[in-house]
C-alpha positions as CSV (number, residue, x, y, z in Angstrom):
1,X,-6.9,-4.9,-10.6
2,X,-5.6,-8.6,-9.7
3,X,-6.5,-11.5,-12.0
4,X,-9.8,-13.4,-11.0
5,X,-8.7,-16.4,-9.8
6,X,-11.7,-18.3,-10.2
7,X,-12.2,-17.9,-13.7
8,X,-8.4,-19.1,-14.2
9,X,-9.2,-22.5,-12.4
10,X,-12.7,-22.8,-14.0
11,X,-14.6,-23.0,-11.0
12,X,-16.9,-21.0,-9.2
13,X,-17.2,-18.2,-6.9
14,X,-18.8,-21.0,-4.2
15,X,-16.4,-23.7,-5.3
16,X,-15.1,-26.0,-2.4
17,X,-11.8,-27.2,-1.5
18,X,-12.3,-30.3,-3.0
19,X,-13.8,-28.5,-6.5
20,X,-10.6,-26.0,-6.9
21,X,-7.9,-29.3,-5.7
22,X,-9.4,-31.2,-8.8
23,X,-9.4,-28.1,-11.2
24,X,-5.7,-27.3,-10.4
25,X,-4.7,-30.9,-10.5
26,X,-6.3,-31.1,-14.3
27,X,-4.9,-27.1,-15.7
28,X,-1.7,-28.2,-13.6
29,X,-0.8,-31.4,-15.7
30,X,-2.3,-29.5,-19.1
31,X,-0.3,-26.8,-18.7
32,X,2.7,-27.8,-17.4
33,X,5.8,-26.3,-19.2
34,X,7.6,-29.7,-20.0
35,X,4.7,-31.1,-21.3
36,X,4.1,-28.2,-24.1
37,X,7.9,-27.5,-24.5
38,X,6.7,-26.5,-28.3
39,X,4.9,-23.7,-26.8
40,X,6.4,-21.6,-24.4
41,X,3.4,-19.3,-23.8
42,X,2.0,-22.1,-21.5
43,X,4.6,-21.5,-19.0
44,X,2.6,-18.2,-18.3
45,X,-0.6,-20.0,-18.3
46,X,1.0,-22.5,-15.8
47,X,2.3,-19.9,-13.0
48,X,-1.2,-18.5,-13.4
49,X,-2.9,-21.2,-12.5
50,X,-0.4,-22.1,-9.5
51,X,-0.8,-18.2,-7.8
52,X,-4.6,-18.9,-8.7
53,X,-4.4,-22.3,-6.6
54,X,-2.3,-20.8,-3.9
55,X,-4.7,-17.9,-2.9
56,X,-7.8,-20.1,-3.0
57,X,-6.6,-23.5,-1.6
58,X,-5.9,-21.4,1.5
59,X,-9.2,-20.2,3.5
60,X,-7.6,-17.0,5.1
61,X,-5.6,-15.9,1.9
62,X,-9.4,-16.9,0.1
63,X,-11.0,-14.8,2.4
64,X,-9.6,-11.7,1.8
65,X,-9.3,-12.3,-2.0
66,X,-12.8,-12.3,-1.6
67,X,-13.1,-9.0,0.1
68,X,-11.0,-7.1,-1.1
69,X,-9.7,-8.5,-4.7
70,X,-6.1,-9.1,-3.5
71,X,-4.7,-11.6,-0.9
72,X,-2.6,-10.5,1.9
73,X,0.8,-13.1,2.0
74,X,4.0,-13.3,3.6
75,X,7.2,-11.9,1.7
76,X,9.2,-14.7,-0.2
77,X,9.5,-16.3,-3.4
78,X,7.3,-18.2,-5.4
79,X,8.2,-21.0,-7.5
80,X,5.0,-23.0,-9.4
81,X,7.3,-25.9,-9.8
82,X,7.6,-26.8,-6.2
83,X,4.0,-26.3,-5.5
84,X,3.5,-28.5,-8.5
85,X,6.1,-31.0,-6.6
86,X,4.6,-30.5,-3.1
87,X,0.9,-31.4,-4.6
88,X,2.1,-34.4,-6.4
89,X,4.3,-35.7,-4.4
90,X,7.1,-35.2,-6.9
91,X,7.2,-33.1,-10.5
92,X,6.7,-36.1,-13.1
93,X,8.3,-34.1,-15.8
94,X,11.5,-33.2,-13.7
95,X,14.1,-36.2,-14.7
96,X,17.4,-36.4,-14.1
97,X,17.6,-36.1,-18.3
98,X,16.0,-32.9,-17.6
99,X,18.2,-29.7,-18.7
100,X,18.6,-28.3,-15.7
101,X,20.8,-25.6,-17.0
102,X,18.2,-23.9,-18.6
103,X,15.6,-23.7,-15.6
104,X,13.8,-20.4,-15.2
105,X,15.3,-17.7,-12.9
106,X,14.4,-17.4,-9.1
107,X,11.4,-14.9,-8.6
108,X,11.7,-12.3,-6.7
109,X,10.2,-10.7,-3.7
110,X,9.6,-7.4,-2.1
111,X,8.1,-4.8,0.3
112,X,7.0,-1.3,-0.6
113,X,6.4,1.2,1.8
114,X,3.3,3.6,1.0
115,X,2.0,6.2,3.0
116,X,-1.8,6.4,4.1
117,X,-2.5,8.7,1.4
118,X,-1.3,6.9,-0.8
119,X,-3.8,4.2,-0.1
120,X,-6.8,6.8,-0.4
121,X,-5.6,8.2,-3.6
122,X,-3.7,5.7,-5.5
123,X,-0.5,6.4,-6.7
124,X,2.6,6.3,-9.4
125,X,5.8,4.7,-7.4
126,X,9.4,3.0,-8.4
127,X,11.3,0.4,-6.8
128,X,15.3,0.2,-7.3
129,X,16.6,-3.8,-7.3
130,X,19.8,-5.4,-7.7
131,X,18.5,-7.9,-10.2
132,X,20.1,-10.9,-12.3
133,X,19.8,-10.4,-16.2
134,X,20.7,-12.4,-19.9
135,X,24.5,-11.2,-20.3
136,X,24.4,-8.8,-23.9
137,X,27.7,-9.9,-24.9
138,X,26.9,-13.7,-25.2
139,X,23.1,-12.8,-25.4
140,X,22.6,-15.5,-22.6
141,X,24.4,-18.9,-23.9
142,X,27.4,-18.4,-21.4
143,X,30.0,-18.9,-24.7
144,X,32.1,-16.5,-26.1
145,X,30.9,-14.8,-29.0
146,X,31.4,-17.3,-31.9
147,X,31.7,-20.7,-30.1
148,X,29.2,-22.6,-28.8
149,X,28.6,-25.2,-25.9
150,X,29.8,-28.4,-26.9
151,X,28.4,-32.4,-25.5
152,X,29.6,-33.2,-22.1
153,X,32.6,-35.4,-22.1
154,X,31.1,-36.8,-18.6
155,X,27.8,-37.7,-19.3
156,X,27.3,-37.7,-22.8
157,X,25.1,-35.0,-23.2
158,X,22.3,-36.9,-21.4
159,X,22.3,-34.4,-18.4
160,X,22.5,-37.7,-15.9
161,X,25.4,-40.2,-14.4
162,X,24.3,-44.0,-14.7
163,X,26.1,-46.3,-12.3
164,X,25.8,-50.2,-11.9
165,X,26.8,-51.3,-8.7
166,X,25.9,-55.0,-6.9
167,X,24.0,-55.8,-4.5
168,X,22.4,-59.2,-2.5
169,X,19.6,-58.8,-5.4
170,X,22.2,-58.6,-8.7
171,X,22.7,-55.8,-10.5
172,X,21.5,-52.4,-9.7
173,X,21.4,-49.5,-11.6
174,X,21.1,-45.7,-10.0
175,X,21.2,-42.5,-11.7
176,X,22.4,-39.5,-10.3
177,X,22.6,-35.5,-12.2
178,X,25.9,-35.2,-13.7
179,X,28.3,-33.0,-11.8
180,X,30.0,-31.6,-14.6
181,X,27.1,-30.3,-16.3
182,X,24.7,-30.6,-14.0
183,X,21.8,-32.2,-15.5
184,X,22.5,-29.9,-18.9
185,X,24.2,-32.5,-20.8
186,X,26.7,-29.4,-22.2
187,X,30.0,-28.1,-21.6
188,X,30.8,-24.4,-22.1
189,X,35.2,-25.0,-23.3
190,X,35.2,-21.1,-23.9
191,X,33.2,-19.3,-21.6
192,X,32.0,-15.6,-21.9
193,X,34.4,-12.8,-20.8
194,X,31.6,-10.6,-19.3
195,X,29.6,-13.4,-17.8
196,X,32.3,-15.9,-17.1
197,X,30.1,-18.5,-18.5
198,X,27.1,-18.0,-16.4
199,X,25.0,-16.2,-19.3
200,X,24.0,-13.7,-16.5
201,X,25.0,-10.3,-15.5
202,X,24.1,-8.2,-12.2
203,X,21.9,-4.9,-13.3
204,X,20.5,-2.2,-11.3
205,X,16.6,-2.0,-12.6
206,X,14.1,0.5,-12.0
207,X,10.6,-1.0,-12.0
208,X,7.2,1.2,-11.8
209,X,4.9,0.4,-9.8
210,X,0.7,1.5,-10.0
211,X,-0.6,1.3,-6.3
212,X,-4.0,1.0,-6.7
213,X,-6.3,2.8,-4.0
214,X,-7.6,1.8,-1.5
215,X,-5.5,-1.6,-0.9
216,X,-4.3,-2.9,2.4
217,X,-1.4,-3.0,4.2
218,X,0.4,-6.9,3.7
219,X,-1.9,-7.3,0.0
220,X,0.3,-8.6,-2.4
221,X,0.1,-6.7,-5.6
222,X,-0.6,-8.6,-9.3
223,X,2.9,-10.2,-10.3
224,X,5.2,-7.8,-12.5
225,X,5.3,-10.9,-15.1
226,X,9.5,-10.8,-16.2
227,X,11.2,-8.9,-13.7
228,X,12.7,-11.8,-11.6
229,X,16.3,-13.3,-12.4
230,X,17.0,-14.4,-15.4
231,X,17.8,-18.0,-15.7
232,X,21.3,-19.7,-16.4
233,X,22.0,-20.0,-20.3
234,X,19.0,-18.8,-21.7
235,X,16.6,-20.0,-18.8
236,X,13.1,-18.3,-18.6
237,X,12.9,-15.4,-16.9
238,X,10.9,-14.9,-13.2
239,X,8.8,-12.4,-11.9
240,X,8.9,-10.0,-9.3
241,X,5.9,-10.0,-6.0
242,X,5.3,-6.8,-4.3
243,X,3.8,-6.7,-1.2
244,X,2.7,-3.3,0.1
245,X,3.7,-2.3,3.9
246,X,1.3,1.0,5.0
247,X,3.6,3.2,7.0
248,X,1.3,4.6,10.2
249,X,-0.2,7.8,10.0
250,X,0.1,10.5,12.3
251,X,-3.1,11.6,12.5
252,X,-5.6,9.2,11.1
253,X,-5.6,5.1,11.4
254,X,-7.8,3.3,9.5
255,X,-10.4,0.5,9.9
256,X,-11.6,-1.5,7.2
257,X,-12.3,0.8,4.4
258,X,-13.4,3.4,7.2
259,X,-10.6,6.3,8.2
260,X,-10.5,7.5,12.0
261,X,-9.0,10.5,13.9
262,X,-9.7,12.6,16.7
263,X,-10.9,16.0,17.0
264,X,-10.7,17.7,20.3
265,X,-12.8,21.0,20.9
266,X,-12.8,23.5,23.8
267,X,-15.4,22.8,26.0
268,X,-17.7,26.4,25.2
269,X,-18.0,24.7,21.4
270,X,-18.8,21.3,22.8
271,X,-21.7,22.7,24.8
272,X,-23.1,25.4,22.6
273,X,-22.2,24.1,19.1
274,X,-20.2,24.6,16.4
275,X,-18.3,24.1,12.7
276,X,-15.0,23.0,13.6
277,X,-13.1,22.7,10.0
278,X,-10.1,20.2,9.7
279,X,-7.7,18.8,6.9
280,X,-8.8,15.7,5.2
281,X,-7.3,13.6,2.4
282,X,-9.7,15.3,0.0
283,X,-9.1,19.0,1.3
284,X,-11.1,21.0,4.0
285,X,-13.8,19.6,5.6
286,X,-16.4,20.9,8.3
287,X,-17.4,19.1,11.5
288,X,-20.5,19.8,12.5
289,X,-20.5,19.5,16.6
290,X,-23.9,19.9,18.0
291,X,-24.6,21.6,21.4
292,X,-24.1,19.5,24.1
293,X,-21.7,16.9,22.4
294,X,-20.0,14.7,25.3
295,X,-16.3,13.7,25.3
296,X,-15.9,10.4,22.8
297,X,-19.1,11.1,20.6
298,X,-18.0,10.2,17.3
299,X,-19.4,12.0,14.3
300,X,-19.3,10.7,10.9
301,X,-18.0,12.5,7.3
302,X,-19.8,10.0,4.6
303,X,-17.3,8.5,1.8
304,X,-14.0,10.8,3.4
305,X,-12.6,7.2,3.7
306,X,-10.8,4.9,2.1
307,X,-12.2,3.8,-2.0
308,X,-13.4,-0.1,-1.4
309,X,-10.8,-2.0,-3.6
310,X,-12.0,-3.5,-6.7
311,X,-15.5,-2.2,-6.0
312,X,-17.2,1.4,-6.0
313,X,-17.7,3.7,-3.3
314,X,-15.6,4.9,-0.1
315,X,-15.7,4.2,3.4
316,X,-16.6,7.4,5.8
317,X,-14.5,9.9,7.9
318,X,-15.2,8.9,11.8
319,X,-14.2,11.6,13.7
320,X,-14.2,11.4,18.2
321,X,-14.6,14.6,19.8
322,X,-12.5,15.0,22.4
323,X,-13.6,18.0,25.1
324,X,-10.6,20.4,25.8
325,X,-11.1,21.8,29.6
326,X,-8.9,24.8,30.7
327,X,-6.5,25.0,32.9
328,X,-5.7,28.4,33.6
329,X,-8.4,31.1,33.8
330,X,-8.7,34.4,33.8
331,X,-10.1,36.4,36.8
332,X,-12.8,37.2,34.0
333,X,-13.2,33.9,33.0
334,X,-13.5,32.7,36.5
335,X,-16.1,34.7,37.7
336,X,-18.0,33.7,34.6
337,X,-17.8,30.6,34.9
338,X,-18.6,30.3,39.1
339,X,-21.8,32.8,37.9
340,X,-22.7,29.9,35.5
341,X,-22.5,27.2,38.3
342,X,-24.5,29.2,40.3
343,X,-27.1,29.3,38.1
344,X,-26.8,25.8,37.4
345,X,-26.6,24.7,41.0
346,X,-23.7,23.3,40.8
347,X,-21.6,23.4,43.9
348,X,-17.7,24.3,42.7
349,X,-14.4,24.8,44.9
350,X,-13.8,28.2,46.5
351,X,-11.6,30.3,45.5
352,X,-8.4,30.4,47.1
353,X,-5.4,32.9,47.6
354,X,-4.7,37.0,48.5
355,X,-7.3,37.8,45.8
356,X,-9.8,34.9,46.8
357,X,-10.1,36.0,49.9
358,X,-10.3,39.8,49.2
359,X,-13.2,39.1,46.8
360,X,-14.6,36.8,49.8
361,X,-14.6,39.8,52.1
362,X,-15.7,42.3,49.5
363,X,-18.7,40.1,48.9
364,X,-19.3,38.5,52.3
C-alpha cells in the first residue's frame, strides 16, 4: 500500500498547488537533515516529505496517485537534496564547511518486468543488483583496522580552501571545497586494504519484492527504504525505486481495471446459442452466447478483471465474439446449408464443378 502523501504534508485531499508548495516549504526546512544532525531519524522524515512533494506538486503524477494509490514516473534516481536545492534556489545548509565525505549514497533505480497475471493476483518476486555497501573490514571509515583518519594538512580540517586575492575593490576573499579532502576536512594516511579507502565494497544483493495486485504498468512501487549505495565513510545509506513494466499478454490486454480478449465461435453457436467455456485468470469460466449474437458483440464476465488498487472490488471480464464462417464444406453440409437459404430466401451462388452440375441435371 503506498504512503498517503497528503497526510505526510498535512494538507488535504483538495489542497491546491499553492497549499502543498507552502506545506513542503515549512516540513522541508523542519526536517531537513543538517538542521537536526542530533537526530538522524529525521532524514527519513525528510525524503518522505520530498517523494510526498514530488507526486503531488505534479498534476499528472497527482492524478493517478489519486486513482489508483501509486504514481506512474519515469526510471531514475531520486535525490531530496536537489529538489530541496531546485525549490530554494540553493540548499542553505550545504556549505562548503559541509562534510561532504560523509553524504548519503546515490539511490537507486529499477524496472521489474511482471506478467499480466501477476497484476490480477499479486505476487512474491526478487530482483538481483550489483549494489555499493559499508566495507566489513573497516566497518565503513575507509582506515585500516586500528588507525583512524587524521586533520587535513590542506585545509585544516575545515572541509574548504580560503583564498584572498585583489581586485579594483581591495581585498577579496573566495572559498572553494578543498581538493584533498574534498569538503571532509580528513585525511585517510593508511587506508583500508579491502576498500582502498573508500569505506565501500561492491555486493551482489537479492532484494524481495511484494507486487501488489492490481497495479499498473509504469507505477512506481513504495521505496525499499536502505537498499541504495552506501555512502563514502560512513555516509547514510539510499534507497532503491522500483518501477513495474507489465509485459503484454497474449491473449488478454487490459483497460483500466477492466481485462479484454476475444472469443470467436462457429457461426451455428452464434445463431442458435450456446455456453462457450474458456480459461480465465481465476480458472474456467462460461460464456454465455445468446442466439443470434453478431460478429463484435461483447459480452461481459462481472469482477474476472483486474482488483482496483488500494480499493475493493474487480473490474469485469469483456469478452468480443468473433463469428468463425467455414471455408470448406461438406457435400452434406452444403446442401444443408443451400436448403436453409432456400427457406430463408436468400439468394446464394450456384454450385459449380463435375458434381455441381450433375446434381443440376439430376434436379433440373
Amino acid at each position: 500500500m503506498a504512503q498517503d502523501y497528503y497526510a505526510i504534508l498535512g494538507v488535504e485531499r483538495t489542497a491546491s498547488e499553492d497549499e502543498i508548495k507552502k506545506s513542503y516549504r515549512r516540513l522541508a526546512r523542519q526536517y531537513h537533515p543538517d538542521a537536526n544532525q542530533e537526530d538522524p531519524a529525521t532524514e527519513e522524515k525528510f525524503k518522505e516529505i520530498a517523494e510526498a512533494y514530488g507526486v503531488l506538486s505534479d498534476p499528472a503524477r497527482r492524478r493517478d496517485y489519486d486513482t489508483y494509490g501509486s504514481a506512474k514516473v519515469p526510471v531514475g534516481g531520486f535525490d531530496p537534496f536537489d529538489l530541496f536545492a531546485s525549490f530554494f534556489g540553493q540548499d542553505p545548509f550545504r556549505s562548503y564547511g559541509r562534510r561532504t565525505e560523509n553524504r548519503r549514497g546515490n539511490d537507486l533505480a529499477l524496472e521489474l518486468e511482471v506478467t499480466l497475471e501477476d497484476v490480477v493476483k499479486g505476487a512474491s518476486k526478487s530482483v538481483t543488483i550489483r549494489n555499493l555497501t559499508t566495507c566489513i573490514s573497516c566497518s565503513g571509515t575507509g582506515c585500516r583496522p586500528g588507525t583512524s583518519p587524521e586533520r587535513c594538512s590542506r585545509c585544516q580540517g575545515t572541509g574548504a580552501v580560503r583564498q584572498v586575492g585583489r581586485s579594483i575593490f581591495g581585498n577579496v576573499m573566495t572559498s572553494y571545497t578543498c581538493p584533498q579532502c574534498h569538503g571532509s576536512g580528513e585525511e585517510i594516511a593508511s587506508p583500508c586494504h579491502e576498500c582502498n579507502g573508500d569505506g565501500r565494497m561492491e555486493r551482489v544483493d537479492e532484494i524481495p519484492i511484494t507486487v501488489p495486485a492490481g497495479v499498473d504498468d509504469g507505477v512506481q512501487l513504495p521505496r525499499i527504504f536502505g537498499k541504495g549505495e552506501a555512502g563514502r565513510r560512513g555516509g547514510g545509506v539510499g534507497d532503491l525505486y522500483v518501477v513495474i513494466r507489465v509485459a503484454p499478454h497474449e491473449r488478454f490486454h487490459r483497460r483500466g481495471d477492466d481485462l479484454l480478449t476475444t472469443l470467436v465461435v462457429p457461426m451455428t453457436q452464434a445463431s442458435l446459442g450456446a455456453g462457450v467455456d474458456i480459461e480465465t485468470f481465476d480458472g474456467a469460466a462460461t460464456v454465455t452466447i445468446p442466439p443470434g449474437t453478431q460478429p463484435g458483440r461483447v459480452v461481459r464476465l462481472k469482477g474476472k478483471g483486474v482488483p482496483r488498487l488500494g480499493r475493493s472490488g474487480r473490474g469485469d471480464l469483456l469478452v468480443e465474439i468473433g463469428v468463425e464462417v467455414p471455408t470448406h464444406l461438406s457435400d452434406e453440409e452444403s446442401k444443408l446449408l443451400r436448403r436453409l437459404a432456400a427457406i430463408r430466401g436468400e439468394h446464394v451462388e450456384e454450385e459449380h464443378g463435375l458434381f455441381g452440375k450433375i446434381r443440376s441435371a439430376l434436379h433440373g
